[in-house]
C-alpha positions as CSV (number, residue, x, y, z in Angstrom):
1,X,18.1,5.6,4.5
2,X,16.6,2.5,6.0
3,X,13.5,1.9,5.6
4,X,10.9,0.7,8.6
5,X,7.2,-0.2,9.1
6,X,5.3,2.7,10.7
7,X,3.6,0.5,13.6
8,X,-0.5,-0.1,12.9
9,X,-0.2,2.0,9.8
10,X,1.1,-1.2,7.1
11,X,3.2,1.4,5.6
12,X,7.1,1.8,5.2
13,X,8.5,4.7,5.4
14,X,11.8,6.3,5.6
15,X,14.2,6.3,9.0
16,X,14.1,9.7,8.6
17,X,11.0,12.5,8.8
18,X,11.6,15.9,7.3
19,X,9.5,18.8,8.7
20,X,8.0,21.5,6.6
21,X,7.0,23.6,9.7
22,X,9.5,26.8,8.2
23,X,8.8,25.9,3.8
24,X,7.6,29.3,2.7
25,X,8.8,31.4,5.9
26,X,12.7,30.8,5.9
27,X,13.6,29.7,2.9
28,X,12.4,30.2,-1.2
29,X,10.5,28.2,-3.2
30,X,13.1,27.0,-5.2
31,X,15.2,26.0,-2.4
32,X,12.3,23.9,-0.6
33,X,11.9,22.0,-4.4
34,X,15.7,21.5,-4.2
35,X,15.6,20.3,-0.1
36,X,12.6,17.7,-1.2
37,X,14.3,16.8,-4.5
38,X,17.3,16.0,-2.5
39,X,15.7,13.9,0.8
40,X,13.9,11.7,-2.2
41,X,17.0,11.5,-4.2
42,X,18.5,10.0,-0.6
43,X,15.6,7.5,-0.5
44,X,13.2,9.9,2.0
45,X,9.1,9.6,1.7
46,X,8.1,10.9,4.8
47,X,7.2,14.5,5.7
48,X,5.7,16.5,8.4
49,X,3.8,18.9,7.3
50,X,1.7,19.6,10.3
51,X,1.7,23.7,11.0
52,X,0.7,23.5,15.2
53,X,3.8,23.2,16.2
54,X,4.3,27.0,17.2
55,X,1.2,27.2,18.7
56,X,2.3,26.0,22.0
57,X,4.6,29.0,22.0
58,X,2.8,31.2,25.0
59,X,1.7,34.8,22.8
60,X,1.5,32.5,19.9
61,X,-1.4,34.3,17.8
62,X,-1.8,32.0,15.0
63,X,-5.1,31.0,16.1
64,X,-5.0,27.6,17.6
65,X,-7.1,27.5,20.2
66,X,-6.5,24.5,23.6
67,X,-8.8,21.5,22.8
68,X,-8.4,21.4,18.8
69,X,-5.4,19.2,19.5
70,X,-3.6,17.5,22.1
């Protein structure tokens, strides 16, 4: 993976950002140790682990409420 400069951050991160939205609803914890072990092992370091993603889904009941977030 290529690294890049994350712009007004001074950080370098990888080309590629792996979400965590689903770790602990779709798959086991040994399987989300073996998905992280295997994006570092390919030179990853950056992660998404924000959880508002769903939210915007109309119905969504999670409890994010308009105005917390953009």
């Amino acid at each position: 993976m290529t690294p890049i400069r994350l712009p007004g951050s001074g950080l370098t991160v990888s080309s590629l950002c792996l979400g965590g939205t689903m770790h602990g609803n779709t798959i086991t914890e040994a399987e989300i140790f073996a998905l992280l072990d295997r994006f570092v092992a390919l030179g990853g370091n950056f992660l998404d682990a924000a959880r508002i993603y769903f939210d915007w889904v109309p119905g969504e009941s999670s409890g994010w409420k308009p105005g917390l977030a953009p």
